[in-house]
Backbone as ProteinMPNN parsed JSONL, in Angstrom:
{"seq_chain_A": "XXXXXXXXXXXXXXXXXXXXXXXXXXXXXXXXXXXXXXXXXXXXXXXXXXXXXXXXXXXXXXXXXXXXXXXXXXXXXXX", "coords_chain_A": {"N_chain_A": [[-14.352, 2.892, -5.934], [-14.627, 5.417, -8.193], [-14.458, 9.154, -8.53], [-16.842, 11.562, -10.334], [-14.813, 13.051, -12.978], [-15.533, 15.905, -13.46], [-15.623, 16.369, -10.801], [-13.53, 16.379, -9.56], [-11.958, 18.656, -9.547], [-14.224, 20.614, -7.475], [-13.768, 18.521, -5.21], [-10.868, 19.142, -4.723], [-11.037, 22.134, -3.803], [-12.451, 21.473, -1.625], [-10.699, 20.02, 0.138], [-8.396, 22.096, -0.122], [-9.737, 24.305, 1.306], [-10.322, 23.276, 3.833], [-7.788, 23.521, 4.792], [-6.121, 21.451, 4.049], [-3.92, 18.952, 2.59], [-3.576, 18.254, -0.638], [-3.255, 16.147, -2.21], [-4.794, 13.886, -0.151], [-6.933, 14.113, -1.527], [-7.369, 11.191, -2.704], [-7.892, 9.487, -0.228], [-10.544, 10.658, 0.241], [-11.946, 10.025, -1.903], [-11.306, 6.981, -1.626], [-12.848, 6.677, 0.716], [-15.922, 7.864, 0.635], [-17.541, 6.322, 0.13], [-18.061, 4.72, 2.029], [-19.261, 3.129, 5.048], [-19.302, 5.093, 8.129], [-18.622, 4.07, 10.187], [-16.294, 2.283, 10.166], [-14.126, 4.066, 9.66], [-14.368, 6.445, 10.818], [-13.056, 8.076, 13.556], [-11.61, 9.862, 15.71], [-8.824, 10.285, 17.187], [-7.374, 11.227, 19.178], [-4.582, 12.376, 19.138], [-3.448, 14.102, 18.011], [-3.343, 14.445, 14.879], [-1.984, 15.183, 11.362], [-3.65, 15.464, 9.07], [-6.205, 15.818, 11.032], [-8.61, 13.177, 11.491], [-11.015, 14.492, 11.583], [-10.893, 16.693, 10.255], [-10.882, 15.931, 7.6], [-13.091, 14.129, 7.517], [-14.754, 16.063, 7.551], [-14.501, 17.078, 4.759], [-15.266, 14.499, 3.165], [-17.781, 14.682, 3.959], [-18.47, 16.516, 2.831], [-18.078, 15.682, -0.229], [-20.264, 14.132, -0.337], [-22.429, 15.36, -0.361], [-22.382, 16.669, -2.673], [-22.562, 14.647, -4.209], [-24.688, 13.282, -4.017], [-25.351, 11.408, -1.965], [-26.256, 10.085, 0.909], [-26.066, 10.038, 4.399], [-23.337, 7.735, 6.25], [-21.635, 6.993, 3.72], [-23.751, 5.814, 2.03], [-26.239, 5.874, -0.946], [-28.343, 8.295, -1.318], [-31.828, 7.729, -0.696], [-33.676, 7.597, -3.01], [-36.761, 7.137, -3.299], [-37.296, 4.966, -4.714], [-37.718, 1.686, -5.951]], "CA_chain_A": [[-15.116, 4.018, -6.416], [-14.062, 6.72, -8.512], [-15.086, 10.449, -8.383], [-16.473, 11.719, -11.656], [-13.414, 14.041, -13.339], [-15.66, 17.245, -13.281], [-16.176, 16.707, -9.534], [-12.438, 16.264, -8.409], [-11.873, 19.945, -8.913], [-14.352, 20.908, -6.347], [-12.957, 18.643, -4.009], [-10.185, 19.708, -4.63], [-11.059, 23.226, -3.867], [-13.405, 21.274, 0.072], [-9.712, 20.223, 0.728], [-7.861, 23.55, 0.181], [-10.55, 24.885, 2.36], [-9.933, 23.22, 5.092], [-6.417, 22.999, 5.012], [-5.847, 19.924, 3.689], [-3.162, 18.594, 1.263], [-4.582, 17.937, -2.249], [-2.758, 14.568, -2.309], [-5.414, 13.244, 0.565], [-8.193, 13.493, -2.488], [-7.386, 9.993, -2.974], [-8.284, 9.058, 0.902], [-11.83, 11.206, 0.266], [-12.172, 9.197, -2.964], [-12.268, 5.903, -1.042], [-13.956, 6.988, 2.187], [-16.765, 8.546, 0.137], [-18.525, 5.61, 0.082], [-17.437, 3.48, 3.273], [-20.144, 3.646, 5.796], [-18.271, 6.003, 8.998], [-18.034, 3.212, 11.49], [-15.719, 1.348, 9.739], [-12.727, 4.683, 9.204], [-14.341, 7.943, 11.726], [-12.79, 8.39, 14.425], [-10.495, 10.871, 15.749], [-7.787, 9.359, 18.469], [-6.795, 12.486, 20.164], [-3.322, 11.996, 19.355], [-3.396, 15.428, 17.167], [-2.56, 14.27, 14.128], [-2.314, 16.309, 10.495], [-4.551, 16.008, 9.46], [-7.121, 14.969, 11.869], [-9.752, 12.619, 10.846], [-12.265, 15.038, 11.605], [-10.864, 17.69, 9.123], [-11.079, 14.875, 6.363], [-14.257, 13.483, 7.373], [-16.063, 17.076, 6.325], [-14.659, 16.84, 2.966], [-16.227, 13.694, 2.95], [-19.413, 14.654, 3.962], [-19.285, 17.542, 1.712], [-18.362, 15.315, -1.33], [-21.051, 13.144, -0.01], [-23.126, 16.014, -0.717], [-22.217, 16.933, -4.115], [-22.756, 13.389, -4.675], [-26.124, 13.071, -3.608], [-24.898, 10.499, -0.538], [-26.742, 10.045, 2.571], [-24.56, 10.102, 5.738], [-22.483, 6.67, 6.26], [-21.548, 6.463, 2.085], [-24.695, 4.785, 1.257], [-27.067, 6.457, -1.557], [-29.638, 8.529, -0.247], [-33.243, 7.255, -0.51], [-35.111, 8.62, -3.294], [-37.885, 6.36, -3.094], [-37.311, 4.066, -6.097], [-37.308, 0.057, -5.4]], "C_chain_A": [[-14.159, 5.068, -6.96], [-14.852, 7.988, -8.46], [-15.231, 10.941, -9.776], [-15.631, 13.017, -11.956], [-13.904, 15.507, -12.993], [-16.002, 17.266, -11.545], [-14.632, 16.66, -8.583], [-12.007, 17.691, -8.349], [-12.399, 20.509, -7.321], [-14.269, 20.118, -5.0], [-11.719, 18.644, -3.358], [-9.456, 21.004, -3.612], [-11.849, 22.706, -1.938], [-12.014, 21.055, 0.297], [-8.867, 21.387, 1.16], [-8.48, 24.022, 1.607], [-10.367, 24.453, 3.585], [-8.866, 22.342, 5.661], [-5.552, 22.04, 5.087], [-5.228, 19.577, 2.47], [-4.14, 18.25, 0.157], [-4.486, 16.291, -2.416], [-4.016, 13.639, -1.217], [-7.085, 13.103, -0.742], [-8.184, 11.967, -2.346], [-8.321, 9.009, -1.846], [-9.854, 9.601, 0.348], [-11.875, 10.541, -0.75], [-12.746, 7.491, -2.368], [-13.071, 5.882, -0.373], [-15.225, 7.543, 2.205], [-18.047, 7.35, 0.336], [-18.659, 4.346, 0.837], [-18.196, 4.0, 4.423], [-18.357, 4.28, 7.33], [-18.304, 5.189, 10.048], [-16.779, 2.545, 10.745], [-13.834, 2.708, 9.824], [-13.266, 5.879, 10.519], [-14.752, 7.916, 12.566], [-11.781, 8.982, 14.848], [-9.573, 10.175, 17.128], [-7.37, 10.052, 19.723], [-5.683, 12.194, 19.955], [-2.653, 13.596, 18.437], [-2.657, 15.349, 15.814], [-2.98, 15.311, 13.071], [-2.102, 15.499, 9.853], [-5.505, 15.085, 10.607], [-8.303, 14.362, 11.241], [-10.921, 13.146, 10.562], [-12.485, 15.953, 10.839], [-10.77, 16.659, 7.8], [-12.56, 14.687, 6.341], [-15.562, 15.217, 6.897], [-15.565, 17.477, 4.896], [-15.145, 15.708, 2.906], [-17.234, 13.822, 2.818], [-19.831, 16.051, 3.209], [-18.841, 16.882, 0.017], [-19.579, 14.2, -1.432], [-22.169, 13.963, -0.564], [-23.0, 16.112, -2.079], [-22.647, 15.614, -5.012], [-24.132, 12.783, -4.705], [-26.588, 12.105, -2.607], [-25.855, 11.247, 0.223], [-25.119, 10.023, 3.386], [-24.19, 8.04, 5.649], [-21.94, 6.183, 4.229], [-21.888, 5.594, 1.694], [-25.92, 5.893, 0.378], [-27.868, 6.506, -0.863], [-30.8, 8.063, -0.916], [-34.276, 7.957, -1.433], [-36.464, 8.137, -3.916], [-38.52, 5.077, -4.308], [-37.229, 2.215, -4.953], [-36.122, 0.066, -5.797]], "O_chain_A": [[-13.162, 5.503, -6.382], [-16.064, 7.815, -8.328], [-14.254, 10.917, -10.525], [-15.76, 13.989, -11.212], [-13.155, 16.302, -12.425], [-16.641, 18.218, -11.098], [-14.532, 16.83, -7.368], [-11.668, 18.105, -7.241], [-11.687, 20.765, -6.35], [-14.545, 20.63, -3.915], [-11.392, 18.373, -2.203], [-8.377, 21.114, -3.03], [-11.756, 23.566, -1.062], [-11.639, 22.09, 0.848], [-8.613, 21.696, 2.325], [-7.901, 24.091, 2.691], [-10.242, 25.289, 4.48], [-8.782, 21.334, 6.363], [-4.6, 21.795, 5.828], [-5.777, 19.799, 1.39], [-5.346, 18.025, 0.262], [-5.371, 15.472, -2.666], [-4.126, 12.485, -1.629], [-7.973, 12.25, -0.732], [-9.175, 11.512, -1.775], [-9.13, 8.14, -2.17], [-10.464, 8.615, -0.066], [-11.718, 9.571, -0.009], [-13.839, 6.939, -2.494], [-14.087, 5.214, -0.566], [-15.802, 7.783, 3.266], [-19.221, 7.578, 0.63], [-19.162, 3.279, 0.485], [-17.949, 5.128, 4.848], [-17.156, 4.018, 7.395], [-17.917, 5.751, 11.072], [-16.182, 2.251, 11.781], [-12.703, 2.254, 9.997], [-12.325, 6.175, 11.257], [-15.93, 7.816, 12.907], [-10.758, 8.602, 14.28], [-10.185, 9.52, 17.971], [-7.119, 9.638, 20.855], [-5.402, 11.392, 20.846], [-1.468, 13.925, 18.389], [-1.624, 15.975, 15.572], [-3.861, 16.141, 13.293], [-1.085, 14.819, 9.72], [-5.398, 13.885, 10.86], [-8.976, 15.044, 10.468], [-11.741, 12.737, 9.74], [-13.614, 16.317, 10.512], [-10.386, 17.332, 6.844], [-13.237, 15.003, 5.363], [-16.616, 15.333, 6.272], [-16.225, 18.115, 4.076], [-16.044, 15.954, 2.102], [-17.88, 13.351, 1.883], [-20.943, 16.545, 3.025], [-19.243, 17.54, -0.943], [-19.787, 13.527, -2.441], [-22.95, 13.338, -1.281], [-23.792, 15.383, -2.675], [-22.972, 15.602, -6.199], [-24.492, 11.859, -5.434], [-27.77, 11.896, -2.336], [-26.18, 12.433, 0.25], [-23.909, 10.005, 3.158], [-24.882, 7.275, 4.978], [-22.004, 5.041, 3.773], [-21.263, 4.677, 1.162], [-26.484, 6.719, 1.096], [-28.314, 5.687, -0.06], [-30.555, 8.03, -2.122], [-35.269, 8.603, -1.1], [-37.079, 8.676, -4.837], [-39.613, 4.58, -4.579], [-36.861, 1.875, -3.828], [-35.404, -0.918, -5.621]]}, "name": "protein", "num_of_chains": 1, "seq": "XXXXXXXXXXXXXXXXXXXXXXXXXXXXXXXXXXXXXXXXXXXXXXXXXXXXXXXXXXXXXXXXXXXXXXXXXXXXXXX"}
């Protein structure tokens, strides 16, 4: 999956926010659309970043995206 070009700014701008290298776009690029059993979980081991400060830029490019939760299209009632 790619992210379309006018949308890597703003998550760009969900990383900044919560203090997160720019270079991890790439990680939120794949993980965007990888249901969250398969990558989120946090270990306790305190790493930087922690999975859990990734996984809400996920779920806020999940938003922008029009994603349901696990990065599967949400449901808008089409066959």
């Amino acid at each position: 999956m790619s992210l379309p070009p006018d949308l890597q700014p703003r998550v760009l701008e969900l990383l900044r926010a919560e203090g997160v290298d720019e270079s991890y776009l790439a990680f939120v690029t794949r993980h965007v659309a990888e249901p969250d059993s398969s990558w989120r979980w946090c270990c306790g081991s305190s790493c930087d970043p922690c999975v859990t400060r990734l996984a809400r830029v996920v779920d806020a490019t999940r938003i922008l995206l029009g994603y349901a939760s696990g990065g599967l299209p949400a449901d808008d009632g089409k066959p």
